[in-house]
C-alpha positions as CSV (number, residue, x, y, z in Angstrom):
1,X,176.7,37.5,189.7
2,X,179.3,36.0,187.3
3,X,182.6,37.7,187.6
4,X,183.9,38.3,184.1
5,X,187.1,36.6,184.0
6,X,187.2,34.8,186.2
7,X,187.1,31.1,185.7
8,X,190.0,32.4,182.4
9,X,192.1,33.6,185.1
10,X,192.7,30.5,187.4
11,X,192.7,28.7,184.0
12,X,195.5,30.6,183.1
13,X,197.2,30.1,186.9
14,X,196.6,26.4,186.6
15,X,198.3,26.5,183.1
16,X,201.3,28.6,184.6
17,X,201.6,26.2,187.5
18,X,201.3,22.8,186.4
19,X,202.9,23.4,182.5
20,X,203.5,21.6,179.8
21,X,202.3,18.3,181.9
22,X,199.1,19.2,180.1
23,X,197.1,19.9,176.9
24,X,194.5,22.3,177.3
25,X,191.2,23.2,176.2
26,X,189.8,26.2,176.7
27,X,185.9,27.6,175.6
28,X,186.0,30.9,176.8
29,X,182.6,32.9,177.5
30,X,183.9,36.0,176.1
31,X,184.6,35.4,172.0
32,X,185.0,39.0,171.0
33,X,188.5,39.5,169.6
34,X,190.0,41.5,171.8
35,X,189.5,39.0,175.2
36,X,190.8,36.4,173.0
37,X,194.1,38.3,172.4
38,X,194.3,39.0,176.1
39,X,193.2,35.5,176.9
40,X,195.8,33.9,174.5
41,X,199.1,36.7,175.5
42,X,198.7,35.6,179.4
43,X,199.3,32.0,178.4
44,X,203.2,31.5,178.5
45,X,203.1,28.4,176.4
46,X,202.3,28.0,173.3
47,X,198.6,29.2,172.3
48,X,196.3,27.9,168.8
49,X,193.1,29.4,168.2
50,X,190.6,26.6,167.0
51,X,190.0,28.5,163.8
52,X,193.3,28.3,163.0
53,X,194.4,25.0,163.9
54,X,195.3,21.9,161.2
55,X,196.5,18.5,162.1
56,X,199.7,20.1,161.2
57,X,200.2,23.0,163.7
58,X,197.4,21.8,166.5
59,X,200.2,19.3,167.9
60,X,202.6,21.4,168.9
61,X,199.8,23.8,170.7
62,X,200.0,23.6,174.9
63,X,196.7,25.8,174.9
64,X,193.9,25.3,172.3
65,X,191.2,28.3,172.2
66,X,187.8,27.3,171.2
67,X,186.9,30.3,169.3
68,X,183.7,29.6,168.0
69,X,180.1,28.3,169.1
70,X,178.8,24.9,168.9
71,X,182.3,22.8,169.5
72,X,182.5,22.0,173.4
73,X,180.3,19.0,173.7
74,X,182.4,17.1,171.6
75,X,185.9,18.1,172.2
76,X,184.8,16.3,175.5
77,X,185.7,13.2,173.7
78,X,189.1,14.3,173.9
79,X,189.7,15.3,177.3
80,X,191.1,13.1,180.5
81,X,189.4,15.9,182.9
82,X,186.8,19.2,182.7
83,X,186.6,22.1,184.8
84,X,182.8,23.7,184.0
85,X,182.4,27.0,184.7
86,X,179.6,29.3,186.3
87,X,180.4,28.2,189.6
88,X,181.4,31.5,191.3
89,X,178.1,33.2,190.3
90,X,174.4,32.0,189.7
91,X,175.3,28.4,189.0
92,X,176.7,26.2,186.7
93,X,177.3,25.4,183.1
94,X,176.1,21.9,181.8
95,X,178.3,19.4,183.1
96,X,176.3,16.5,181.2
97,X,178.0,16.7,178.3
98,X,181.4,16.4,179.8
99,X,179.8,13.7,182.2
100,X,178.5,11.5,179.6
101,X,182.6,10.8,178.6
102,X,183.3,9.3,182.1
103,X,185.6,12.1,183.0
104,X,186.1,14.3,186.6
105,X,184.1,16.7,186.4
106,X,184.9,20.2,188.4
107,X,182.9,22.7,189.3
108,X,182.6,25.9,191.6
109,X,181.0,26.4,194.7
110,X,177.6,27.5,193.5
111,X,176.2,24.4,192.1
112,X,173.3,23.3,194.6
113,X,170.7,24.3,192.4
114,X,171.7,22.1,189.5
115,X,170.7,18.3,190.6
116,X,172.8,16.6,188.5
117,X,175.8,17.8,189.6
118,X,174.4,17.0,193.3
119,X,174.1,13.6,191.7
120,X,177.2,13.0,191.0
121,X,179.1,14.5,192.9
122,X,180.8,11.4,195.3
């Protein structure tokens, strides 16, 4: 079983540790307002919703929120690494998409199932 939370929560440690070194992207599971406004005030940098972003404001964002459906696959684009979730319960997320940019890929501990990621993993 999925623990809700939980792949937020070490998002949130790795943010806290390794800083503004990093842009972020998160896609949360959760999308109902209020776990977004808890999601967003335990990030200590500064935080941008996608729906609110403009090539204005989104630079100065640490922390970009994906806060709608239908987005991830090709904010991969973008990104130098991914962390997929579903790891820590029944399995995994699809890591293809992210794959399919070239990228590391990580995942949790629960991903035997899934033979693409035992494919690629190295």
């Amino acid at each position: 079983m999925e623990v809700p939370g939980i792949k937020e929560d070490m998002m949130v440690e790795f943010i806290k540790h390794y800083g503004s070194r990093f842009k972020y992207v998160i896609a949360p599971h959760e999308m109902r307002p209020s776990a977004l406004d808890k999601l967003e005030s335990s990030i200590e940098f500064k935080v941008m919703r996608y729906s609110h972003a403009n090539l204005q404001n989104v630079e100065t964002a640490h922390v970009l929120i994906i806060d709608n459906i239908g987005l991830l696959s090709s904010l991969y684009a973008y990104a130098d690494i991914a962390y997929i979730g579903g790891g820590f319960g029944k399995g995994i997320h699809n890591i293809l998409e992210a794959a399919t940019f070239g990228m590391p890929i990580f995942i949790g501990p629960n991903n035997q199932k899934f033979q693409e990621a035992v494919d690629l993993k190295i």
